[in-house]
N, C-alpha and C positions, 0 to 999 in steps of 0.2 A: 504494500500500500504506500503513498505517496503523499507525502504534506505540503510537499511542496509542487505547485499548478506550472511551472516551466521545469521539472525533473520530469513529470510524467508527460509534457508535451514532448522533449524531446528522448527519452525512452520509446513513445509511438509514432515518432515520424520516421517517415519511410527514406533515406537517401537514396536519391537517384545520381545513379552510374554515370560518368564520361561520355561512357558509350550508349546509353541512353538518349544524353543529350544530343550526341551525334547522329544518331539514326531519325532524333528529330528533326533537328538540323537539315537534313537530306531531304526527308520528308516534307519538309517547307519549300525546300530552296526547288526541288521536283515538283511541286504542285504549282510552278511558275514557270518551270521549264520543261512541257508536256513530249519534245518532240527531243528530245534526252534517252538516250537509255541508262546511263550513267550518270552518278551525280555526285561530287565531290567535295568533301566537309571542307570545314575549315580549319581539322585536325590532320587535313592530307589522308583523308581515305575514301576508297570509292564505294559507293552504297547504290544496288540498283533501284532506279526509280519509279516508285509506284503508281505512279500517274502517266506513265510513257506508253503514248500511244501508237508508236510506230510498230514495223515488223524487228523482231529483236535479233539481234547478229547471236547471241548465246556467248560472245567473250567480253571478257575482260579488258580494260583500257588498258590493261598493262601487259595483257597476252601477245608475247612473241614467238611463241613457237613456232607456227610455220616461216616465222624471217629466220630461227636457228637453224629451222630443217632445209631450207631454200640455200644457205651459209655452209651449213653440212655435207648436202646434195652438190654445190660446185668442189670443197673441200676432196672428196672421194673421189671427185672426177679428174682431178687433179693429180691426187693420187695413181690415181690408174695410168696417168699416162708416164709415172716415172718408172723407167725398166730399174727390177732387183736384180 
């Protein structure tokens, strides 16, 4: 039990997470930028955006894999041409 009225206010509050705020964040900043599929806080992270109405590519703003495999793919061919 509690005597004192700001011990048991903050005993019952709830603190909300960083990343809470950031998915809010997102979530704002996406309900204004519908034609996004990406949307980037202000904590440098990309959150997709729940408002985004276009057709959706499925990657990532930071997905390079096919530039590694495109990079790879000349690499080996390069390879190939040096006689053992």
């Amino acid at each position: 039990m509690f005597y004192n009225v700001q011990e048991q206010e903050e005993f019952e509050f709830i603190h909300t997470s960083e990343s809470e705020w950031d998915r809010a964040d997102a979530a704002e900043r996406g309900y204004n930028a519908a034609d996004s599929e990406w949307i980037l806080s202000g904590r440098d992270v990309w959150h997709k955006n729940p408002y985004f109405t276009g057709t959706p590519s499925g990657r990532h703003p930071e997905d390079d894999s096919d530039l590694r495999d495109e990079e790879n793919q000349a690499l080996l061919a390069e390879l190939d041409d040096i006689p053992f």
